[in-house]
C-alpha positions as CSV (number, residue, x, y, z in Angstrom):
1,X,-39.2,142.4,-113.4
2,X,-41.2,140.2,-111.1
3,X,-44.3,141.2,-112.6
4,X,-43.1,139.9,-116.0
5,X,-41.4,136.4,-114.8
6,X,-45.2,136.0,-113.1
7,X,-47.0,137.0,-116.4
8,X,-44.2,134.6,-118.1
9,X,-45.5,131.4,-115.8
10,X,-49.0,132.7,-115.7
11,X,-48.6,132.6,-119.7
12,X,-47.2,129.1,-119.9
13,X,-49.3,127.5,-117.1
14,X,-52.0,128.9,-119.3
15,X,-51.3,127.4,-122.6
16,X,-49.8,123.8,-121.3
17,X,-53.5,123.7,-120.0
18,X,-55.3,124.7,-123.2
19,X,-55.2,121.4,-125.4
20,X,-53.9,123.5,-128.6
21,X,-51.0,125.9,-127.2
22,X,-50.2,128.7,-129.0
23,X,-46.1,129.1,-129.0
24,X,-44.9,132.8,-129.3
25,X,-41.2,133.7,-129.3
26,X,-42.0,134.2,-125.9
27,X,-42.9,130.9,-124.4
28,X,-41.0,129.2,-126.9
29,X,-38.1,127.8,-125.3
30,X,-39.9,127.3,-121.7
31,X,-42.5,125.0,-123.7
32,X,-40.3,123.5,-126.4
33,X,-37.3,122.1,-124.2
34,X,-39.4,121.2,-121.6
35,X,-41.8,118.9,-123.9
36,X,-40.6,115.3,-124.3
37,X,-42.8,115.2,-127.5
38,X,-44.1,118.3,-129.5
39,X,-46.5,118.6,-132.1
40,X,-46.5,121.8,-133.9
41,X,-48.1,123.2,-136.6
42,X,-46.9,125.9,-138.7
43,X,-49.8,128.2,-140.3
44,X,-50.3,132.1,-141.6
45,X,-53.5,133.7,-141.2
46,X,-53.9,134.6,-144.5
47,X,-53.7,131.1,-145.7
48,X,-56.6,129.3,-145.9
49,X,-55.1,125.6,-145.9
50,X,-53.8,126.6,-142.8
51,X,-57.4,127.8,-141.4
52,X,-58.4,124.6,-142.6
53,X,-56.2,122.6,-141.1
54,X,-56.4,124.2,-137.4
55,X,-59.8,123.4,-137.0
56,X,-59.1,119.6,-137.6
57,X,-55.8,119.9,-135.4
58,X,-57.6,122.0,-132.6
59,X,-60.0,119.2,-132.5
60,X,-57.7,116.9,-132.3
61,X,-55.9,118.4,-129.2
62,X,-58.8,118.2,-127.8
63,X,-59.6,114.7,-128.2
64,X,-56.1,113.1,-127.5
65,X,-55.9,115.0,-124.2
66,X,-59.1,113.5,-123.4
67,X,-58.3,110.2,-124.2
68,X,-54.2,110.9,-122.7
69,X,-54.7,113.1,-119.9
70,X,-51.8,112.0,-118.3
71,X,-49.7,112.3,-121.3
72,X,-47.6,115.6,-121.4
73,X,-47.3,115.7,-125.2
74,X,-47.5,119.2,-126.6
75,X,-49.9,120.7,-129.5
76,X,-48.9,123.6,-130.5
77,X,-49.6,126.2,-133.1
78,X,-47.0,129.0,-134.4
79,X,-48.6,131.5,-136.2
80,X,-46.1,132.7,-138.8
81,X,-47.9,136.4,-139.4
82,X,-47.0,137.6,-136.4
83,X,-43.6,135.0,-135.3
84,X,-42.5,135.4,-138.8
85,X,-39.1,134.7,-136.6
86,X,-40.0,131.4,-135.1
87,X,-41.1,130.8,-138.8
88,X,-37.5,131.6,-140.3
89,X,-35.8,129.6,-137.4
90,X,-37.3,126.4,-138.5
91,X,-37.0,127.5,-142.0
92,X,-40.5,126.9,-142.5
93,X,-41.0,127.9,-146.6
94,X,-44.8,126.5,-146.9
95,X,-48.0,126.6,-145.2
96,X,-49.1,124.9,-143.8
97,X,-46.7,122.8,-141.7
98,X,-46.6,120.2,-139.3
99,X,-43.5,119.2,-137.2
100,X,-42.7,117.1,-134.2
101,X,-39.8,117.7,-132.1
102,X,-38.2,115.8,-129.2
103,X,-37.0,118.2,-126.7
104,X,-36.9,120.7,-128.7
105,X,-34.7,119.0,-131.3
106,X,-37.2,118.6,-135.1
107,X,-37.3,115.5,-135.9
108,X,-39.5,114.6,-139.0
109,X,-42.1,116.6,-141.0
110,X,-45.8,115.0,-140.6
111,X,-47.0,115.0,-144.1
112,X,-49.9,112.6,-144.3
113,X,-53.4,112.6,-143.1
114,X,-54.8,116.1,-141.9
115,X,-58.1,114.5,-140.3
116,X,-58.7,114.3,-136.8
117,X,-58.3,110.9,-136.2
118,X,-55.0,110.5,-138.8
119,X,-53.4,113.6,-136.8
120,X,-54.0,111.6,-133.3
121,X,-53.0,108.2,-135.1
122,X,-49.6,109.8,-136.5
123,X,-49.2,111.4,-132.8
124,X,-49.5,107.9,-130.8
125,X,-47.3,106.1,-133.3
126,X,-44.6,109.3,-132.5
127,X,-45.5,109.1,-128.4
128,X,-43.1,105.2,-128.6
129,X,-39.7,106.3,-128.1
130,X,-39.2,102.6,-129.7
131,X,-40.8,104.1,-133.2
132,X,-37.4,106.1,-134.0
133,X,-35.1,103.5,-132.4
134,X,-34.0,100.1,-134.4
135,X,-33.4,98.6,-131.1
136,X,-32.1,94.9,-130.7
137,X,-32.1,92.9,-127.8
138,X,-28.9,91.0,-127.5
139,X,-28.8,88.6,-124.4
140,X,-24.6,88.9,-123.8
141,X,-22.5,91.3,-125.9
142,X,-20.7,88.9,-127.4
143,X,-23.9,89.0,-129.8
144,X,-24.1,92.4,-131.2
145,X,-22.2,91.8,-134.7
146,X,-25.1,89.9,-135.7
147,X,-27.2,92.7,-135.8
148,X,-25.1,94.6,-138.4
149,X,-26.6,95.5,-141.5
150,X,-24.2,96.9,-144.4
151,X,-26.8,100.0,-145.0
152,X,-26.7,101.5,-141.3
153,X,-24.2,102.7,-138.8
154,X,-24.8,100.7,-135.4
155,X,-24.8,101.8,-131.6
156,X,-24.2,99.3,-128.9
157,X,-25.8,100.7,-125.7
158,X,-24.8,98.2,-123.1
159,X,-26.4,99.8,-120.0
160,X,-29.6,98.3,-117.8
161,X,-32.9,99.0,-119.8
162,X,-34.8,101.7,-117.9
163,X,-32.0,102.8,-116.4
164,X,-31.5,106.9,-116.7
165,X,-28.4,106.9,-118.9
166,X,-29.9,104.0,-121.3
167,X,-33.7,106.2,-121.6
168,X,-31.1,109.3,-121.8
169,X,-29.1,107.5,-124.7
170,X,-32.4,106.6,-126.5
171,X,-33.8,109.8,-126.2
172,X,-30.9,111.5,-128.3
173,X,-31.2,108.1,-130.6
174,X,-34.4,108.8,-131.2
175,X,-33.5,112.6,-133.0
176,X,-31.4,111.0,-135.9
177,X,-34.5,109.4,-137.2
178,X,-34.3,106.5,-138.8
179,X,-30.4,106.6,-139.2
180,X,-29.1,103.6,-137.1
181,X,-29.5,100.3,-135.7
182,X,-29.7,100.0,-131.9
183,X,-28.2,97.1,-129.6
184,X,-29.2,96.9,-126.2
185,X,-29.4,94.1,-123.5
186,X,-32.5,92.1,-123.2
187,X,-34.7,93.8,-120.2
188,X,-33.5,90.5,-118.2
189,X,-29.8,91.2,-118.0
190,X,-29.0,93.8,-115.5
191,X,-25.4,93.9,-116.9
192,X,-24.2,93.7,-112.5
193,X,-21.2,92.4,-113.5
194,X,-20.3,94.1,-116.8
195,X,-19.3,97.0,-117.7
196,X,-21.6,99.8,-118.9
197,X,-20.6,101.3,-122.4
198,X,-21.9,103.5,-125.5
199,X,-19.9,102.1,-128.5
200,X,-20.2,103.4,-132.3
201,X,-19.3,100.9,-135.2
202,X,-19.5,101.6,-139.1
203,X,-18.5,98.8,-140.3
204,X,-19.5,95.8,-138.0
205,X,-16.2,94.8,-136.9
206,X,-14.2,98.2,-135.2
207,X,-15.9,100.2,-132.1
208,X,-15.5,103.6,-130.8
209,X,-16.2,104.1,-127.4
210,X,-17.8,107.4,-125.9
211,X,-16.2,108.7,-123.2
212,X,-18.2,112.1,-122.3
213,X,-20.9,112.5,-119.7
214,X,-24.0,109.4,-120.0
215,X,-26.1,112.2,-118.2
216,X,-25.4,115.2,-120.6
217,X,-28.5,114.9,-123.4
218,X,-26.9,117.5,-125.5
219,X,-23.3,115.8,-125.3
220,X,-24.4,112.4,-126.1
221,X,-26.8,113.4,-129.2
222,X,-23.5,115.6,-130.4
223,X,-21.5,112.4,-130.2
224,X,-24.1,110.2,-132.1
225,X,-25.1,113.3,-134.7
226,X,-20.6,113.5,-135.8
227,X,-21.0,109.5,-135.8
228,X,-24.4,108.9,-138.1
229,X,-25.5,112.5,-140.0
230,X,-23.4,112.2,-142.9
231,X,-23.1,108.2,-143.5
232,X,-25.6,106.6,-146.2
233,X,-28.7,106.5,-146.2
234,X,-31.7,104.4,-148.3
235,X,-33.6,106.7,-150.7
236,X,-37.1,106.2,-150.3
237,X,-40.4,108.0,-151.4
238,X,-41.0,108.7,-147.6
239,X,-37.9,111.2,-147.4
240,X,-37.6,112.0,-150.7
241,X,-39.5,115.8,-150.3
242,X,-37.6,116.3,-146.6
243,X,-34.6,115.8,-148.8
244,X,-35.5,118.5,-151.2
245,X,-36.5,121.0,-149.0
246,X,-32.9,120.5,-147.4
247,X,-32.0,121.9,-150.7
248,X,-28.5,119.9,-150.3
249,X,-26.9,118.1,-153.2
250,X,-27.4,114.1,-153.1
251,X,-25.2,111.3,-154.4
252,X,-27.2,108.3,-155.1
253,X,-26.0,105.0,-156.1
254,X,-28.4,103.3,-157.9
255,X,-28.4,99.0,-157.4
256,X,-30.2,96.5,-157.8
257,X,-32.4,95.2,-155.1
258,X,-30.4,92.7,-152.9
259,X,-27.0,93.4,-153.9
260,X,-25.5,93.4,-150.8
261,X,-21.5,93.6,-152.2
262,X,-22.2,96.6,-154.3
263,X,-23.5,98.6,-151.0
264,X,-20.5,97.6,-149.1
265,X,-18.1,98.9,-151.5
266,X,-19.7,102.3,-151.8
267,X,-20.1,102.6,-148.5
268,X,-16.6,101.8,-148.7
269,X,-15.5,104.2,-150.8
270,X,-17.2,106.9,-149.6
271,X,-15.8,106.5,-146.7
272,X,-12.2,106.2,-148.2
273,X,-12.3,108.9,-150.9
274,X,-14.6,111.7,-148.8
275,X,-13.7,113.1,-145.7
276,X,-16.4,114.2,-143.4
277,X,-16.4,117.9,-144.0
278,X,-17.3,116.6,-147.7
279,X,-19.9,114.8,-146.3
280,X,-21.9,117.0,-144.6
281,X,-22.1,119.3,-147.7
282,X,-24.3,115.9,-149.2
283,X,-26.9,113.5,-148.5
284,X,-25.4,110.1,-149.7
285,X,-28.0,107.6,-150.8
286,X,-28.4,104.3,-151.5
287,X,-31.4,104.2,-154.2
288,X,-33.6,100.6,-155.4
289,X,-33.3,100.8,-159.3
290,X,-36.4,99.0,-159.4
291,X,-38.4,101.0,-157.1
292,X,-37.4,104.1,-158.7
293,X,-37.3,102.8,-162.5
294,X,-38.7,105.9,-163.7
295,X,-36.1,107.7,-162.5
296,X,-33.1,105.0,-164.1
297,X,-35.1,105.3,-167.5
298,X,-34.8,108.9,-167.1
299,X,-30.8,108.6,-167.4
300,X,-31.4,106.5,-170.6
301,X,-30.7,103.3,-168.2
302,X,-32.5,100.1,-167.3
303,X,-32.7,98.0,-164.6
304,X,-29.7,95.5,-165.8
305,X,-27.5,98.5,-166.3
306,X,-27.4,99.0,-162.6
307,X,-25.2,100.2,-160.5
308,X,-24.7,103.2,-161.7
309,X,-23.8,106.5,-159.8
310,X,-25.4,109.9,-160.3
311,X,-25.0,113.8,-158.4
312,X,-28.5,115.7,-158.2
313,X,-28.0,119.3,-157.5
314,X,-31.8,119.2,-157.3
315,X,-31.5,121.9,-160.7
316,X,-29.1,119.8,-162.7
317,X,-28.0,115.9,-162.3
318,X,-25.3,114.4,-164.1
319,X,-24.3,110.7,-164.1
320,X,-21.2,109.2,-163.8
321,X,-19.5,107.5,-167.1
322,X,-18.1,104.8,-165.2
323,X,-19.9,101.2,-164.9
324,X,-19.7,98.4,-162.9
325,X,-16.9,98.2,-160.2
326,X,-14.9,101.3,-161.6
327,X,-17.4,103.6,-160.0
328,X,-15.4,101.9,-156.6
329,X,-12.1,102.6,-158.1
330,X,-9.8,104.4,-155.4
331,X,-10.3,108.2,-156.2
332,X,-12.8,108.0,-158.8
333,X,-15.9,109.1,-156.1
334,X,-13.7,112.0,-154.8
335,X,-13.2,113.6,-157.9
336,X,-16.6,112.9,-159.1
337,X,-17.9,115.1,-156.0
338,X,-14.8,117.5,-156.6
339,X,-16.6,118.2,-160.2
340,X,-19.8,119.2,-158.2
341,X,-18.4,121.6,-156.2
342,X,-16.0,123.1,-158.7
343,X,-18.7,123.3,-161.6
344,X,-16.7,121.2,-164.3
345,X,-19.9,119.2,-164.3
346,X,-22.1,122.4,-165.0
347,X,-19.1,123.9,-166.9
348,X,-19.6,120.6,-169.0
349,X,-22.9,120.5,-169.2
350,X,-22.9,123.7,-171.0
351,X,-20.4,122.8,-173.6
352,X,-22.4,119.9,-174.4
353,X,-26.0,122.6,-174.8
354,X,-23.3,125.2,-176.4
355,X,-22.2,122.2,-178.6
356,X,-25.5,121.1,-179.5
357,X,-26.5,124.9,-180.1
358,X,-23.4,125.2,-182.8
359,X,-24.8,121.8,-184.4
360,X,-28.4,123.6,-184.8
361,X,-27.4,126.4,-186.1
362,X,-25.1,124.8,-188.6
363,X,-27.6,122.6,-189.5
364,X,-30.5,125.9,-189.7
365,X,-28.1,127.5,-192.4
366,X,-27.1,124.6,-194.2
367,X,-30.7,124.4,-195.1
368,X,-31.4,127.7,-195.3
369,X,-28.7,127.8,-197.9
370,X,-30.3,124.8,-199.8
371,X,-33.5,126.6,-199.8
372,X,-32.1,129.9,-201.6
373,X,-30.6,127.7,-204.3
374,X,-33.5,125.9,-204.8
375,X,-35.8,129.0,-205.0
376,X,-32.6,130.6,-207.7
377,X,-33.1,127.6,-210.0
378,X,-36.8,128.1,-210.1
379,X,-36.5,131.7,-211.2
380,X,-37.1,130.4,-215.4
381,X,-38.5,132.6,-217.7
382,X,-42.6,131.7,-218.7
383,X,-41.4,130.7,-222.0
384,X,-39.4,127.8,-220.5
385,X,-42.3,126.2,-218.5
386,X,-43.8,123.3,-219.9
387,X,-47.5,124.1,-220.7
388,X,-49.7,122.3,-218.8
389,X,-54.0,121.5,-219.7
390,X,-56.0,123.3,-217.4
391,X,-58.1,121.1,-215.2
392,X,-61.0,123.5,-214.9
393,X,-62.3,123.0,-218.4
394,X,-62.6,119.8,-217.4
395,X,-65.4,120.7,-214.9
396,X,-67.4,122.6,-218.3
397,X,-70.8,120.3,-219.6
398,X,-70.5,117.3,-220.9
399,X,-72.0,117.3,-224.3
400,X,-72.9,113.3,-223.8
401,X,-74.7,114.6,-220.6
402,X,-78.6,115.6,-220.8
403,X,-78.9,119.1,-219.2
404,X,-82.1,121.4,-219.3
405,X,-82.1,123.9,-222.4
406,X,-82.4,127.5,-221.6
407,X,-86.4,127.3,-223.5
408,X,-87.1,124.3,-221.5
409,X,-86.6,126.8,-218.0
């Protein structure tokens, strides 16, 4: 037993000096809760995007840790041939893949450059804790409601900058990646005679305080992931293949860009008509009609048709009939979702194709009918078709035309 726990920390001293560590289902959890930041990419040995790829990311390794070699940032490789569990874990489905995590927790899929330098610039922007936190500086608390945007869920985290349960607090922030907006004292106030808080708001005017441990990294990000997971979101073309890998139906609302008082009431309204166990079966979105006008014309819409709602199951989408402020009518949301989950909308959507199927092949033997009837009245005897001149004979000699005589040959 000692032998192995020595060849454990032999193993792991090991990689955390290599610059690319390979992460194996036994070093895993030693390496990945342990590393503030991890890089990891995801490759099989028989792929060769993912050969490809590990000789730009080995390099650079390499290079950031010689120009970071104080930094404790991890590069790590998981080779899914041979951790094919480690691969099912983080439901990895392609190769290859590249994800950072934040103690352990995944955070966002790297899906841009695979140069060396792109890899190290994508790294550095994810080493600034202040990259995944909307943070706010607000000089006196009194101040924080004018921070509030209509879109986003907001945190008040009224405790000393730098001090551990305010870096603890924006370490779990920083998880739910891009989710909320952050309001913090300015580094100035040391908050001596006030009292240190975690609050939660929705809607910009009620709080919920947190009353668990400020030192308990797992309990605080638990609090902040039942507050923010399943609340709207925008719908960009940044998230929109995380979102279909998620493989979860989405409701968007589609608006126009601006329009403030038609996000509030569907924000509204989903939080009326759904309750959260509904919610976390969805991703909710907010959507820019005019960003994503392909996508409007698609649903036989334009721009000034907006807002109008749709449900994507990702195989099927159907849109809502209402318009305008009906959509936000009490109820109407809830059984719209209800439909999903129930299948009237698919159980609809193939009456309509069975429907449409009836109309063809009415149609097909209407005219097939037409056609027999047509082809019975053109069965007339020879002697009852009008006699018509050949136009051959009109191709014979003219007699008007010189042409050589046979004895002239």
């Amino acid at each position: 037993m000692f032998l192995a726990h020595l060849l454990l920390g032999l193993s792991i001293f090991l990689s955390a000096n290599c610059d690319l560590v390979s992460i194996t289902s036994v070093n895993h959890d030693d390496i990945m809760q342990n590393s503030r930041l991890a890089f990891v990419a995801f490759t099989a040995s028989w792929c060769p995007y993912s050969q490809e790829l590990l000789g730009s990311f080995t390099q650079a390794a390499a290079k950031y840790k010689e120009k970071y070699p104080d930094r404790k940032t991890v590069w790590g490789n998981v080779d899914c041939v041979s951790e094919m569990k480690l691969g099912d874990d983080y439901n990895i489905v392609k190769y290859p893949t590249m994800k950072v995590f934040f103690y352990g927790h995944p955070m966002v899929e790297h899906r841009g450059s695979r140069q060396v330098n792109g890899l190290i610039e994508f790294v550095e922007k994810m080493e600034n804790t202040a990259h995944f936190v909307d943070l706010n500086e607000a000089e006196s608390l009194t101040q924080w409601q004018q921070f509030v945007r209509p879109k986003k869920p907001t945190l008040i985290v009224w405790f000393p900058q730098g001090s551990p349960p305010y870096e603890m607090i924006l370490k779990a922030i920083a998880v739910i990646y891009e989710r909320t907006i952050v309001v913090g004292p300015v580094v100035s106030n040391l908050l001596e005679h006030e009292e240190h808080k975690l609050w939660f708001s929705l809607d910009g005017e009620h709080v919920e305080h947190y009353n668990g441990s400020v030192t308990n990294f797992k309990e605080i990000l638990e609090w902040i992931k039942q507050k923010v997971v399943d609340m709207v979101r925008e719908l960009t073309f940044e998230i929109m293949e995380e979102v279909a890998e998620q493989e979860k139906p989405m409701l968007v609302l589609f608006r126009k860009k601006g329009d403030q008082e038609t996000e509030r009431k569907f924000i509204e309204a989903v939080d009326r008509d759904l309750e959260k166990s509904v919610r976390r079966k969805l991703n909710i979105f907010l959507a820019d009609g005019e960003i994503l006008r392909n996508v409007v014309i698609r649903f036989n819409r334009n721009p000034d048709d907006l807002p109008f709602l749709v449900v994507d199951q990702l195989v099927h989408a159907y849109p809502a009939a209402w318009t305008g402020d009906e959509i936000f009518a009490p109820g109407n949301i809830k059984q719209f979702v209800s439909d999903l989950f129930n299948e009237n909308h698919h159980k609809k959507l193939h009456e309509k194709v069975n429907e449409l199927l009836q109309k063809i092949l009415t149609e097909t033997e209407r005219l097939e009918r037409e056609a027999e009837e047509e082809k019975d009245d053109s069965k007339e005897t020879p002697s009852t078709l009008d006699k018509q001149e050949s136009v051959f004979k009109q191709l014979k000699p003219s007699k008007t035309r010189y042409s050589f005589a046979k004895e002239e040959l």
